[in-house]
C-alpha positions as a Python dict, from the first residue, in 0.01 Angstrom:
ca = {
    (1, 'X'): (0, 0, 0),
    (2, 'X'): (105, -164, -326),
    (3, 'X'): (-183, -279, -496),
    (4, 'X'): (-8, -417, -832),
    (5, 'X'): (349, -570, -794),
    (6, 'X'): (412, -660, -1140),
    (7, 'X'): (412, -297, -1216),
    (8, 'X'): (466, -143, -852),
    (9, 'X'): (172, 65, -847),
    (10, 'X'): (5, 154, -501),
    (11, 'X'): (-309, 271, -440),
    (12, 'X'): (-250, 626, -438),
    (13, 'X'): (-190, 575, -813),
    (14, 'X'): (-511, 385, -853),
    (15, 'X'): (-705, 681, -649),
    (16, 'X'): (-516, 943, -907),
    (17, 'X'): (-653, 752, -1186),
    (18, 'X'): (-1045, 702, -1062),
    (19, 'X'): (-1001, 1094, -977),
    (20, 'X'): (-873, 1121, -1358),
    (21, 'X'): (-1189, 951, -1457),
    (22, 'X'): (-1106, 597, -1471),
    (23, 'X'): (-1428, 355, -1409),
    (24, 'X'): (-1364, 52, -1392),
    (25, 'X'): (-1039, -193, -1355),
    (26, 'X'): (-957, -134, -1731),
    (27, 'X'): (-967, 236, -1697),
    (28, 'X'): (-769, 232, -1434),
    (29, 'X'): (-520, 38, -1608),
    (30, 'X'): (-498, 262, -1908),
    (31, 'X'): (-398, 501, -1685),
    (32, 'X'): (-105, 320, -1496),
    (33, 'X'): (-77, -7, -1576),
    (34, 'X'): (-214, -170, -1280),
    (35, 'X'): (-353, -502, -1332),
    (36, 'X'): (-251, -554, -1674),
    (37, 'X'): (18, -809, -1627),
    (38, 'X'): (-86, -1088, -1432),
    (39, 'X'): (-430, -1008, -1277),
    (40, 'X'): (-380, -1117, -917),
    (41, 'X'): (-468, -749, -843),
    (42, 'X'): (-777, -698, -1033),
    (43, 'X'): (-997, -783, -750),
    (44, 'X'): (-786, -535, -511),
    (45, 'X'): (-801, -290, -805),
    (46, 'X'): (-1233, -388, -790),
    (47, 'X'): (-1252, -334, -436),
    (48, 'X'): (-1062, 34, -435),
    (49, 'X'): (-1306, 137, -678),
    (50, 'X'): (-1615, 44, -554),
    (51, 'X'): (-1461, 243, -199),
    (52, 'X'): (-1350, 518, -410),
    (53, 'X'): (-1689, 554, -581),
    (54, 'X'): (-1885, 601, -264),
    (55, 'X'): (-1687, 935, -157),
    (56, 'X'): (-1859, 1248, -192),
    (57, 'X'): (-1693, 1452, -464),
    (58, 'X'): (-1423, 1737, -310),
    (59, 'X'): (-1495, 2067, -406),
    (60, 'X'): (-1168, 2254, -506),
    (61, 'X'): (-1302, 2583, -582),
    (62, 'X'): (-1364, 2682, -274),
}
């Protein structure tokens, strides 16, 4: 789903940057823009956060 048209970034980008480390929407814009044009999609970019922050962390080295 595209979360930021300006700069066509979808939400897989946004979950690439919170698993990068980004925080909050600022963060995640650092990492690819989203939400640094406009701001219609900051509250999108909110929303995926908060959802992303409630997943358990994966475990690669298994």
């Amino acid at each position: 789903m595209i979360v930021c048209h300006c700069h066509r970034v979808n939400d897989r980008a946004v979950r690439e940057a919170v698993e990068a480390g980004a925080l909050d929407v600022e963060d995640v814009g650092a990492h690819c823009g989203a939400g640094t044009r406009c701001g219609s999609c900051r509250p999108t970019i909110g929303v995926l956060l908060a959802t992303l922050g409630e997943r358990e962390p994966v475990d690669t080295a298994a």
